[in-house]
DSSP file (Angstrom, degrees, kcal/mol; ACC not computed):
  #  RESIDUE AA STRUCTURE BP1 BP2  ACC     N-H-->O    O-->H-N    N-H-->O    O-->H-N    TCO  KAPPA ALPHA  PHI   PSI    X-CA   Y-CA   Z-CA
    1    1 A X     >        0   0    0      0, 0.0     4,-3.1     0, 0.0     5,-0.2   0.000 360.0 360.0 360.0 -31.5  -95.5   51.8  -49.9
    2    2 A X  T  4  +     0   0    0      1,-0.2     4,-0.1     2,-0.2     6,-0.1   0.902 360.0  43.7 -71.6 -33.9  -92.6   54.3  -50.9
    3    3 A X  T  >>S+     0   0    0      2,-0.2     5,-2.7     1,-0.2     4,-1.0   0.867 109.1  51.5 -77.5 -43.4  -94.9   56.8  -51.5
    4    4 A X  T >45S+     0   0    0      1,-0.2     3,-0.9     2,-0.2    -2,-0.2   0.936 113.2  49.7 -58.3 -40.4  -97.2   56.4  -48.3
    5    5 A X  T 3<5S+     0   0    0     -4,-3.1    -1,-0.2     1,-0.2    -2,-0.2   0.724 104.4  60.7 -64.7  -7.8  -93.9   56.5  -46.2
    6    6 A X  T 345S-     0   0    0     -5,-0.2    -1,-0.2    -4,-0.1    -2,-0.2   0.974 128.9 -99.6 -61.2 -62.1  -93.3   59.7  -48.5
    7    7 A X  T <<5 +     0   0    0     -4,-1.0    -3,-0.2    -3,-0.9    -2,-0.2   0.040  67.9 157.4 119.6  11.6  -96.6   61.4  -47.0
    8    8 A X      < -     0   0    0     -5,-2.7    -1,-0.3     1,-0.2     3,-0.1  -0.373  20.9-175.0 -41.6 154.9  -98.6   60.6  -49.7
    9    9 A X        +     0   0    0      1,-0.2     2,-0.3     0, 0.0    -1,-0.2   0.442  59.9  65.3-105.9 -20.6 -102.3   60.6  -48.3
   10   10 A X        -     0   0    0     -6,-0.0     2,-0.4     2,-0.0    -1,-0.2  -0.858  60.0-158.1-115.3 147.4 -104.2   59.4  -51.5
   11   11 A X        -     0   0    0     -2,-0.3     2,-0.4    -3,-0.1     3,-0.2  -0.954  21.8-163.4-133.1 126.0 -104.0   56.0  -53.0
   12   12 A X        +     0   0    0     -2,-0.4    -2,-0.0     1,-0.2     0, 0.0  -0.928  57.1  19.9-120.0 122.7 -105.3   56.2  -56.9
   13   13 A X    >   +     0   0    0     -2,-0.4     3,-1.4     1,-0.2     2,-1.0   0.850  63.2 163.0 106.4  20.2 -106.2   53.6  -59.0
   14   14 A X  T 3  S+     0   0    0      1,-0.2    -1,-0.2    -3,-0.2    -3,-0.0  -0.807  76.3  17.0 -92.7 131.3 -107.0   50.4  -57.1
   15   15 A X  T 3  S+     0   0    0     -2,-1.0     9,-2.2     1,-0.2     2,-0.7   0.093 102.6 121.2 126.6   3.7 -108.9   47.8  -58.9
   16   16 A X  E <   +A   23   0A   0     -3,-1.4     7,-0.2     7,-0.2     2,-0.2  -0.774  28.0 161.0-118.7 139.8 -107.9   49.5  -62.4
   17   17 A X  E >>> +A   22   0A   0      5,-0.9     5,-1.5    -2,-0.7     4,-1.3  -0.502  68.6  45.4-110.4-178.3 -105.8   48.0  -65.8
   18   18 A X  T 345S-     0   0    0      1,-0.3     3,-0.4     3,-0.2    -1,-0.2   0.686 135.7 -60.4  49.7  41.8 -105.9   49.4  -68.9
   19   19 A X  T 345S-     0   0    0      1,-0.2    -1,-0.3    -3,-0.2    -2,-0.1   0.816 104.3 -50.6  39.0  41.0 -105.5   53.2  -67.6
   20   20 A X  T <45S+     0   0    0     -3,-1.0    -2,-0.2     2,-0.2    -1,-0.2   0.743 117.3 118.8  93.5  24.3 -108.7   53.1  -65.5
   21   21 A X  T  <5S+     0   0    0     -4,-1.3     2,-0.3    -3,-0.4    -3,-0.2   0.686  74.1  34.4 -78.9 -36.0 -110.5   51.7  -68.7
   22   22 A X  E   <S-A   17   0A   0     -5,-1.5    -5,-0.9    -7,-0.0     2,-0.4  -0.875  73.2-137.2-126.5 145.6 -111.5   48.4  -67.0
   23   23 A X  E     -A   16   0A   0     -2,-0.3     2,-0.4    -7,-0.2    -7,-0.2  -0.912   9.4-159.1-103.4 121.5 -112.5   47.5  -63.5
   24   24 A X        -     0   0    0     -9,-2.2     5,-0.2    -2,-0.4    -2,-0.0  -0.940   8.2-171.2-117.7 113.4 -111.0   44.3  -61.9
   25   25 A X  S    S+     0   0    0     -2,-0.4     4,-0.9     1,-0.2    85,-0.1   0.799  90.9  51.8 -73.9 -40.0 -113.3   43.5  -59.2
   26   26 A X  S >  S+     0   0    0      2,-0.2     3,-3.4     3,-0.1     4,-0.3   0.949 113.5  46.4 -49.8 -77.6 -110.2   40.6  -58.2
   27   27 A X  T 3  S+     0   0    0      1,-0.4     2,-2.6     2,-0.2     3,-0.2   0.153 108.3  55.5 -63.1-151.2 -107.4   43.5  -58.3
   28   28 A X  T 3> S+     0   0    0      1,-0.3     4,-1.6   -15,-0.1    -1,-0.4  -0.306 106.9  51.2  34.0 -42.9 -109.5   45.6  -56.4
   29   29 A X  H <> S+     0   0    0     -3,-3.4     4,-1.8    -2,-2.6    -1,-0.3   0.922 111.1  46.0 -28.0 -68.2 -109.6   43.0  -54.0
   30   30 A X  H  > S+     0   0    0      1,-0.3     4,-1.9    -4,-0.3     3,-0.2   0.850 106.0  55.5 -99.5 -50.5 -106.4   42.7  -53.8
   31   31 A X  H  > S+     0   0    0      2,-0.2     4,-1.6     1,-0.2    -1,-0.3   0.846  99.7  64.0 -36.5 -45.3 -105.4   46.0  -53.6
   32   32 A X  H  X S+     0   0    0     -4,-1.6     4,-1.7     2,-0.2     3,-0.3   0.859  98.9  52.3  18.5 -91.5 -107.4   46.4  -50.9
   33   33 A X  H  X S+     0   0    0     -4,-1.8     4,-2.0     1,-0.3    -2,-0.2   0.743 110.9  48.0 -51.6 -46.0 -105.4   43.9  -49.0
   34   34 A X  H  X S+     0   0    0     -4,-1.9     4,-2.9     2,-0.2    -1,-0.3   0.792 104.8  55.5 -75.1 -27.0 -102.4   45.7  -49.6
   35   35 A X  H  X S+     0   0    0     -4,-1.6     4,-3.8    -3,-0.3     5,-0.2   0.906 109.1  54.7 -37.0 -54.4 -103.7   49.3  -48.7
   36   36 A X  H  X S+     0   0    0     -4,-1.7     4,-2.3     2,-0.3    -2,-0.2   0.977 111.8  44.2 -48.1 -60.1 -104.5   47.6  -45.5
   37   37 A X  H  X S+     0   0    0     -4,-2.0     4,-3.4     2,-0.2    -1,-0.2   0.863 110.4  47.9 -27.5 -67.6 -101.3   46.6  -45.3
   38   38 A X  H >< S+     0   0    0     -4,-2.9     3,-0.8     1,-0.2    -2,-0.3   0.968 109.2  52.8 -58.7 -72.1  -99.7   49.4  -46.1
   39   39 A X  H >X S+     0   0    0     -4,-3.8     4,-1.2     1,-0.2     3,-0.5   0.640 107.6  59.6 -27.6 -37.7 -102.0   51.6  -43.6
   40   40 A X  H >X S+     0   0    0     -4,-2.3     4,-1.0    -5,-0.2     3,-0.8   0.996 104.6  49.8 -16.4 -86.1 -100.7   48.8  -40.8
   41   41 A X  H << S+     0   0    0     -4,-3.4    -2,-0.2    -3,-0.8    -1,-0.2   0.154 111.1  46.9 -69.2  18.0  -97.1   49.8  -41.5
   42   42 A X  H <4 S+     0   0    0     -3,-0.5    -1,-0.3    -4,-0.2    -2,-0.2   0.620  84.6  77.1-100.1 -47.2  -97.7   53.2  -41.2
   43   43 A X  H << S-     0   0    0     -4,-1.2     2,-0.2    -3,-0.8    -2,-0.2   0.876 106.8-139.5 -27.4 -55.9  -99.7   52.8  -37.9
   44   44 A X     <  -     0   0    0     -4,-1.0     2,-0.6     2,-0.1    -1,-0.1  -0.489  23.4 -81.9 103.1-179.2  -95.3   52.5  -37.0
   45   45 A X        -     0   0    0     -2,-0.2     2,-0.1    -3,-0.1    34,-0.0  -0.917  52.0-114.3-107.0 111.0  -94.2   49.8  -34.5
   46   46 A X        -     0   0    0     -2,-0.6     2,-0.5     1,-0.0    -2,-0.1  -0.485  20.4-150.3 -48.2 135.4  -94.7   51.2  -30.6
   47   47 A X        +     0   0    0      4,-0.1     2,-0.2    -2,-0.1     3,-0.1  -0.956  50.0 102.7-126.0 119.3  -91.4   51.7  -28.7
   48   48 A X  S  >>S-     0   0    0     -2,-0.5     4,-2.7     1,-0.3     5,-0.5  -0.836  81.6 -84.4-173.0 163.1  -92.1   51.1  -24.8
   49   49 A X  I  >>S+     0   0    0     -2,-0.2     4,-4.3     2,-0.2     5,-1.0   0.849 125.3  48.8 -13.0 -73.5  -91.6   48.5  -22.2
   50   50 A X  I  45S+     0   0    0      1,-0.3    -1,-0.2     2,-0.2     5,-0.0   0.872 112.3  46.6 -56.8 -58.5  -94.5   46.6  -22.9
   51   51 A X  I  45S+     0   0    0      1,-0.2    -1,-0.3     2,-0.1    -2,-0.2   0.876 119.5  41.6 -17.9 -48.8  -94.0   46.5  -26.9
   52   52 A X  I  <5S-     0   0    0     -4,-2.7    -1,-0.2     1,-0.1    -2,-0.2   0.988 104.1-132.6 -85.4 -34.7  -90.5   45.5  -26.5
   53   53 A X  I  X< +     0   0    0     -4,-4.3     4,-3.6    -5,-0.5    -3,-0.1   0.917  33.7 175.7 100.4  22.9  -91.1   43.2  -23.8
   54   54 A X  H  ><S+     0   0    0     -5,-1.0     4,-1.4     1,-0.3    -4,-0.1   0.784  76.4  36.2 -67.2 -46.4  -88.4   44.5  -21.9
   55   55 A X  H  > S+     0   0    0      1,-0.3     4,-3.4     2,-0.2    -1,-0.3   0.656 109.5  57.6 -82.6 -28.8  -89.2   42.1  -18.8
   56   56 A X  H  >>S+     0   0    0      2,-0.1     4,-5.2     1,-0.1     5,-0.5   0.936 108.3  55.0 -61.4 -35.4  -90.4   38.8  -20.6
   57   57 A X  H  X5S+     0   0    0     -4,-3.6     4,-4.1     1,-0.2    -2,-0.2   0.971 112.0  39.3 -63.0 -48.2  -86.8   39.2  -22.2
   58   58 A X  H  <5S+     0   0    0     -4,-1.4    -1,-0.2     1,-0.2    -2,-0.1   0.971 117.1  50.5 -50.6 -47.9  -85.1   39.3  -18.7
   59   59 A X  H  <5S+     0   0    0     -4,-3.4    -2,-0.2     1,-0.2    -1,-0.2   0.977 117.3  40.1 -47.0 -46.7  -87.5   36.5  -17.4
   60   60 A X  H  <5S-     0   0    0     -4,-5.2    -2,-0.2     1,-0.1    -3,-0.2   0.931  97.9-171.0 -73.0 -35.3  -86.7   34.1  -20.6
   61   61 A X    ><< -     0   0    0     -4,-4.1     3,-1.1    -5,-0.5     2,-0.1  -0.299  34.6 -20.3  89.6-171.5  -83.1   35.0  -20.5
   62   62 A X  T 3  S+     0   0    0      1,-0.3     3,-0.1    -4,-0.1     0, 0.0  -0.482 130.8   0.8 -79.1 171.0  -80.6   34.1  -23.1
   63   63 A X  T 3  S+     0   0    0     -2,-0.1    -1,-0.3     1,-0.1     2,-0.2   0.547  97.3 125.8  39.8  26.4  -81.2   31.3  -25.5
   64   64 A X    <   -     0   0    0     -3,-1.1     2,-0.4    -7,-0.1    -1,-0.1  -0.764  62.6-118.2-101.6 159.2  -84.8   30.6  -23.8
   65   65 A X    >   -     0   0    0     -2,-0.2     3,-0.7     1,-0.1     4,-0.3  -0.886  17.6-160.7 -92.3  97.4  -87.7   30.6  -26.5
   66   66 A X  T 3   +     0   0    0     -2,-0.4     6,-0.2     1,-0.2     5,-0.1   0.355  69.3  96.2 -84.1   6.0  -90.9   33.3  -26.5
   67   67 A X  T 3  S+     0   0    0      1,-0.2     6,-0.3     5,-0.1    -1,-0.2   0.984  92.1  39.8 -24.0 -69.0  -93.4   31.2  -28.8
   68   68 A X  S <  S+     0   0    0     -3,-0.7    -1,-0.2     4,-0.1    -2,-0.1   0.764  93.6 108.8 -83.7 -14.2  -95.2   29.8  -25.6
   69   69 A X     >  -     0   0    0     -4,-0.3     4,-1.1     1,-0.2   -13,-0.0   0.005  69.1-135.3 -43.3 158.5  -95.2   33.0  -23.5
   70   70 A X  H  > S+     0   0    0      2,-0.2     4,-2.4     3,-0.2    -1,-0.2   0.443 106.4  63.4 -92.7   2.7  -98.3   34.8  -22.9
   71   71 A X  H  > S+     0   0    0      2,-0.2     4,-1.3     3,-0.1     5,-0.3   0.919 108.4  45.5 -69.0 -61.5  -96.7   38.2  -23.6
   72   72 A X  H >> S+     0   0    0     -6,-0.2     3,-2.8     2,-0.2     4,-2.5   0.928 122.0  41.4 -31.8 -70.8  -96.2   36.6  -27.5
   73   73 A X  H >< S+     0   0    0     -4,-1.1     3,-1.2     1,-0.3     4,-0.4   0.857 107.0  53.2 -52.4 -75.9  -99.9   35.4  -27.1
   74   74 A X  H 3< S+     0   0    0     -4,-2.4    -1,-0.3     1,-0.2    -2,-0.2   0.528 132.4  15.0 -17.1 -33.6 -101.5   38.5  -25.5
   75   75 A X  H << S+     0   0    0     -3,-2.8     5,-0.3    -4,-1.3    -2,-0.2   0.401  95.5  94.5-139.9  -3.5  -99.7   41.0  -29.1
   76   76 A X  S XX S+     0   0    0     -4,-2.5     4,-1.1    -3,-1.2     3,-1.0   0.925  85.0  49.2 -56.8 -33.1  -98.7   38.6  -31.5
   77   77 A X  G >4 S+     0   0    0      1,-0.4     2,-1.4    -4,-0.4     3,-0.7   0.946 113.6  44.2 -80.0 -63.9 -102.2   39.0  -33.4
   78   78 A X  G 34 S+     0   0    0      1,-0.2    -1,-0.4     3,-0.0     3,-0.1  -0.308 112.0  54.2 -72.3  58.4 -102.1   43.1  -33.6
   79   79 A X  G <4 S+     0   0    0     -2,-1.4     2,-0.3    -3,-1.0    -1,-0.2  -0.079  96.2  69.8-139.1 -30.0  -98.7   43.2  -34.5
   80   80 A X  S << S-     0   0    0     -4,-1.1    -1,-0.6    -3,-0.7     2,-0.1  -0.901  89.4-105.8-115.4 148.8  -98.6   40.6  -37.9
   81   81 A X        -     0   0    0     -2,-0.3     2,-0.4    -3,-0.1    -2,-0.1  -0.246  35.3-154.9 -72.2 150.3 -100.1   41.5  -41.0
   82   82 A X        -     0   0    0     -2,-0.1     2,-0.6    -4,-0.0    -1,-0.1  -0.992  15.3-171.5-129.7 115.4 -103.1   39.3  -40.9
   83   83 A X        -     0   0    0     -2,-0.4   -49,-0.0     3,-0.1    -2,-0.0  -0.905  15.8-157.3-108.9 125.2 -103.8   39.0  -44.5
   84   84 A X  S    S+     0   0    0     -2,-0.6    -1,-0.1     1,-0.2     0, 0.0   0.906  92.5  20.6 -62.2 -47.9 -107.3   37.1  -45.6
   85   85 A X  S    S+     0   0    0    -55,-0.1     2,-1.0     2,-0.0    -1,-0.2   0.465  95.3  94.2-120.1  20.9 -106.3   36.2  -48.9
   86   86 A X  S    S-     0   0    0    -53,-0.0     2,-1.3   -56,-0.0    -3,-0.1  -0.656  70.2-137.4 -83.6 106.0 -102.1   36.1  -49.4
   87   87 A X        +     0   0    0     -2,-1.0    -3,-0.1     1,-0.2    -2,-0.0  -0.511  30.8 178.2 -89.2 130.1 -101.3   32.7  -48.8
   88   88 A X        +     0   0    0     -2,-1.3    -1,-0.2     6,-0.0     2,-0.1   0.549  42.2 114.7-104.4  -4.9  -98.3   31.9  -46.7
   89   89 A X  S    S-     0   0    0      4,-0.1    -2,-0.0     1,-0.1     0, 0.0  -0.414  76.9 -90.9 -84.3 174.9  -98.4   27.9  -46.5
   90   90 A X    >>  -     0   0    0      1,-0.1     4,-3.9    -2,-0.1     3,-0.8   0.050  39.8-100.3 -64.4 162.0  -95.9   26.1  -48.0
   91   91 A X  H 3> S+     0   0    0      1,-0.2     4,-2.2     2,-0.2     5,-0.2   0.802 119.4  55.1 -62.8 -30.0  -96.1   25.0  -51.7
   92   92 A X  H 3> S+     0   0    0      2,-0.2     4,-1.4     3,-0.1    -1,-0.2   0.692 116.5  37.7 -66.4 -21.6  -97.2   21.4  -51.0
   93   93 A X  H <> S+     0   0    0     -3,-0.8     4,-1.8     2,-0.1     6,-0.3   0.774 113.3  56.5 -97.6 -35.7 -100.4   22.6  -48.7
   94   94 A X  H  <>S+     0   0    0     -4,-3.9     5,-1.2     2,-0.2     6,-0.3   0.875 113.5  36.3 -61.5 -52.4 -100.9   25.4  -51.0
   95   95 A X  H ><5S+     0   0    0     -4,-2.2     3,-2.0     3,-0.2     4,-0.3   0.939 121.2  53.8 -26.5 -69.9 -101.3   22.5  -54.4
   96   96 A X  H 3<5S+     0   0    0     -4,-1.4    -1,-0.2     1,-0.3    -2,-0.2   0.895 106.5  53.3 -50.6 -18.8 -103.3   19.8  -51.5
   97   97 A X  T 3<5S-     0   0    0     -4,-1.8    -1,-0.3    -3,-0.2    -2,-0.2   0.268 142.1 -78.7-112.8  20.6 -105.7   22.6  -50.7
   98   98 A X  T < 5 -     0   0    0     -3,-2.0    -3,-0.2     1,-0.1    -2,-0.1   0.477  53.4-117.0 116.6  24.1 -106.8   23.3  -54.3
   99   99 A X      < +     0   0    0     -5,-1.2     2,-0.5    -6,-0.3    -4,-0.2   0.783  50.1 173.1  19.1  66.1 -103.3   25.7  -55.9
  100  100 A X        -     0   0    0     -6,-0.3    -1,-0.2    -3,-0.1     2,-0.1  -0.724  33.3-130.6-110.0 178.4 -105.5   28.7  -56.4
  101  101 A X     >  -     0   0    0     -2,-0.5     4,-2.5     1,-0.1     0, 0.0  -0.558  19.6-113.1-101.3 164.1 -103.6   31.4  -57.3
  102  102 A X  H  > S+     0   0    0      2,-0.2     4,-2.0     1,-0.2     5,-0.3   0.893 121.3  63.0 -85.3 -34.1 -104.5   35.3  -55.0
  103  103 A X  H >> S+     0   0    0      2,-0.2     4,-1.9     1,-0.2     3,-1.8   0.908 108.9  34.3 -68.5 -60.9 -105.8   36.5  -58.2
  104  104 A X  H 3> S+     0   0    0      1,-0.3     4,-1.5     2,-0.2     5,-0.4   0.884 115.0  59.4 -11.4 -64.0 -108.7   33.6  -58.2
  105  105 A X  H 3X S+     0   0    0     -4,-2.5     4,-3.0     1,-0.2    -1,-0.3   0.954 106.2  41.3 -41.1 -52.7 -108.9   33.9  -54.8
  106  106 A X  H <X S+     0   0    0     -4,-2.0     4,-1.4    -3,-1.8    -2,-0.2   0.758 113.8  59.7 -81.8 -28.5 -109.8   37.8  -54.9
  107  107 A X  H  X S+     0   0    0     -4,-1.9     4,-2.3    -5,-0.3     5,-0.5   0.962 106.4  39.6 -39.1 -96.7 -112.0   36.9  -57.6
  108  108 A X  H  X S+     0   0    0     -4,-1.5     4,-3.1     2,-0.2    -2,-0.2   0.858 118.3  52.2 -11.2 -66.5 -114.1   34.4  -55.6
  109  109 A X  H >X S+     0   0    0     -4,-3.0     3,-2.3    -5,-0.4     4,-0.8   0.896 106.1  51.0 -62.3 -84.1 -113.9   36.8  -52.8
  110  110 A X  H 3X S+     0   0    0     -4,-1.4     4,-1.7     1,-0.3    -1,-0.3   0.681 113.1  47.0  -9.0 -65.4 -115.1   39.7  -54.9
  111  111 A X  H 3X S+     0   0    0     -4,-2.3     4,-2.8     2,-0.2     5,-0.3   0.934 109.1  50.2 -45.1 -52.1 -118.1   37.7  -56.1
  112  112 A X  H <X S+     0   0    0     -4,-3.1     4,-2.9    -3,-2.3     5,-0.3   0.988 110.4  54.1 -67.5 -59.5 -119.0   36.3  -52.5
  113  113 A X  H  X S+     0   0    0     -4,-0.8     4,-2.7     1,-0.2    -2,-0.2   0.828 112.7  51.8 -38.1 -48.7 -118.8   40.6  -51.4
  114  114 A X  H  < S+     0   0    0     -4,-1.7    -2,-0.2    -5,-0.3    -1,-0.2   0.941 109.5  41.7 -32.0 -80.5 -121.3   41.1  -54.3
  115  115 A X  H  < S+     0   0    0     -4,-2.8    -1,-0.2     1,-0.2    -2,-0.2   0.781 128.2  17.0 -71.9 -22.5 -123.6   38.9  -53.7
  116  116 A X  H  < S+     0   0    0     -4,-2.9     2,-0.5    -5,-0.3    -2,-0.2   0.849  82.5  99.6-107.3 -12.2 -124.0   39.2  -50.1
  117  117 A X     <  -     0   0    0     -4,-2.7     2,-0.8    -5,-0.3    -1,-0.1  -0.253  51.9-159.6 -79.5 133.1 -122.8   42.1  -48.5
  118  118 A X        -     0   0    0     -2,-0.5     2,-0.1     3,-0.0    -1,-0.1  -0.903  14.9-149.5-109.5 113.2 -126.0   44.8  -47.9
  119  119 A X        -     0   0    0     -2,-0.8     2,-0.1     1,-0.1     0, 0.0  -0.367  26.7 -98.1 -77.5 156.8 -124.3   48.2  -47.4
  120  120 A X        -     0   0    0     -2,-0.1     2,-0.3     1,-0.1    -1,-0.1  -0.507  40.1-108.6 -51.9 151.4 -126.5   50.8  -44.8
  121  121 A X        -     0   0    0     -2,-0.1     2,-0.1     1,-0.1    -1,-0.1  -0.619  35.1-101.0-100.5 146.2 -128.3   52.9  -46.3
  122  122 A X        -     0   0    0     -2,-0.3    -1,-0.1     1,-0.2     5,-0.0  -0.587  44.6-104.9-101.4 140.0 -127.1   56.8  -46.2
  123  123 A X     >  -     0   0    0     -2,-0.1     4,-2.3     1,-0.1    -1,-0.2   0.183  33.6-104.2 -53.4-178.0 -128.9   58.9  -43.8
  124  124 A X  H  > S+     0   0    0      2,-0.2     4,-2.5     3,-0.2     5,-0.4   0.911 122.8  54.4 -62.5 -61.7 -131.6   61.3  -45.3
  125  125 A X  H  > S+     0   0    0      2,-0.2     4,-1.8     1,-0.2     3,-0.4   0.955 107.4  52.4 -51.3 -65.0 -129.3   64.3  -44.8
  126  126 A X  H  4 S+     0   0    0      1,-0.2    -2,-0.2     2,-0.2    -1,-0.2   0.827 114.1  38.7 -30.2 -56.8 -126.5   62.5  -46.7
  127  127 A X  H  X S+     0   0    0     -4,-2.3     4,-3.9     1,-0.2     3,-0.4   0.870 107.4  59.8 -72.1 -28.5 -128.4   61.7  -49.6
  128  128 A X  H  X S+     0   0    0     -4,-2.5     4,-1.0    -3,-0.4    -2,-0.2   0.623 106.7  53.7 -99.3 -24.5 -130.2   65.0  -49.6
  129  129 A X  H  < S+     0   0    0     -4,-1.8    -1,-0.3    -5,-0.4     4,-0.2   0.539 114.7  43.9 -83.7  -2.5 -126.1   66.7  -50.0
  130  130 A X  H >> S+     0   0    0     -3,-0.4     4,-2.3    -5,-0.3     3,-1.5   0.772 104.8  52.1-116.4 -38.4 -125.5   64.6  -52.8
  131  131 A X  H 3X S+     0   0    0     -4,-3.9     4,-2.2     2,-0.2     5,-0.4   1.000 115.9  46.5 -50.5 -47.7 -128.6   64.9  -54.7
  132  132 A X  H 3< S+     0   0    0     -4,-1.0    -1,-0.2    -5,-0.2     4,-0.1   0.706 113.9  52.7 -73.3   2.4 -127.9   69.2  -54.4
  133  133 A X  H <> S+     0   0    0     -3,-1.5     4,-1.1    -4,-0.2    -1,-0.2   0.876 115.1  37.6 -79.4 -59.2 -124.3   68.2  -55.4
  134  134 A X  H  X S+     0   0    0     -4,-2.3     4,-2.5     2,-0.2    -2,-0.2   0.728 117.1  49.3 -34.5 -49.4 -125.7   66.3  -58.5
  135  135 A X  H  X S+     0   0    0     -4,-2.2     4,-3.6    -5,-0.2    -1,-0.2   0.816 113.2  49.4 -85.6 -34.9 -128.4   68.7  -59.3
  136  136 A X  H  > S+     0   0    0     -5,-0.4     4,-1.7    -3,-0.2    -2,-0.2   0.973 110.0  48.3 -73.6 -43.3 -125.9   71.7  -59.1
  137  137 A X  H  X S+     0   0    0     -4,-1.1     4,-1.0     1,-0.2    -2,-0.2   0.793 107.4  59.7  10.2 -73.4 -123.3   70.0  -61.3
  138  138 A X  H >< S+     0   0    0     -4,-2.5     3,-1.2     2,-0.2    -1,-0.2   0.944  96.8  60.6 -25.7 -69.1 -126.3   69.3  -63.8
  139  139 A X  H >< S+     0   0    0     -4,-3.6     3,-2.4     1,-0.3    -2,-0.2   0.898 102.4  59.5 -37.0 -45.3 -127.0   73.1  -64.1
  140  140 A X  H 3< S+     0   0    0     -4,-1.7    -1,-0.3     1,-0.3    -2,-0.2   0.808 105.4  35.9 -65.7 -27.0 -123.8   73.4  -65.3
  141  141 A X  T <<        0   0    0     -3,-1.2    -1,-0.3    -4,-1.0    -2,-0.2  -0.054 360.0 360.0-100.1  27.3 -123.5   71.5  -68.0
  142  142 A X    <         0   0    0     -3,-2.4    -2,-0.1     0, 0.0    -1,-0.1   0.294 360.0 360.0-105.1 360.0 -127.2   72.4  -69.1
């Protein structure tokens, strides 16, 4: 995060231990999720009326609550990290609901991505710039 807010632009290294000797198809996962994140909290927070809410705040007034509002409803969703596999319930639902741990989790999930997901296939043109990327690359080391 320190870095992206730095300007870093490139993020190195996700899914690898052992100094990029092993692949963990979990961590990789799971980095992921935090990239996301991180790319979220860059997006920045919008500063304007609507964002802030300027008018529900006058409407609700002091001590009134903005849970049930439809301003809340309408932005809560793009505005919190929606994370797929960080779990946020409490420790007693997290133990009833089977205490698996994020790394298991991103495991699982990793496995499930494996087996089903069927990528598109790269246009003609696409493959036909990486094979004459490959082929030149070859020459060189012939």
């Amino acid at each position: 995060m320190t870095a992206a807010l730095a300007g870093a632009n490139m993020i190195y290294g996700l899914g690898m231990v052992e100094l990029g000797m092993t692949m963990d198809f979990g961590l990789l996962v799971a980095d992921n999720e935090f990239v996301r994140m991180i790319r979220r909290m860059l997006d920045g927070v919008p500063v304007n009326d609507q964002s802030m809410a300027v008018d529900v705040i006058r409407e609700v007034g002091i001590g009134g609550e903005f849970v049930t509002h439809q301003h809340t409803f309408d932005h809560f969703k793009k505005n919190q990290s929606q994370s797929q596999l960080i779990d946020r319930n409490t420790r007693g639902v997290w133990k009833d609901s089977g205490g698996k741990d994020m790394h298991t989790r991103c495991n699982e999930f990793a496995r499930e991505v494996l087996v089903a997901h069927k990528p598109e296939p790269l246009s003609e043109s696409v493959a036909k710039t990486l094979r004459d990327i490959v082929a030149e690359a070859e020459k060189e080391f012939s």
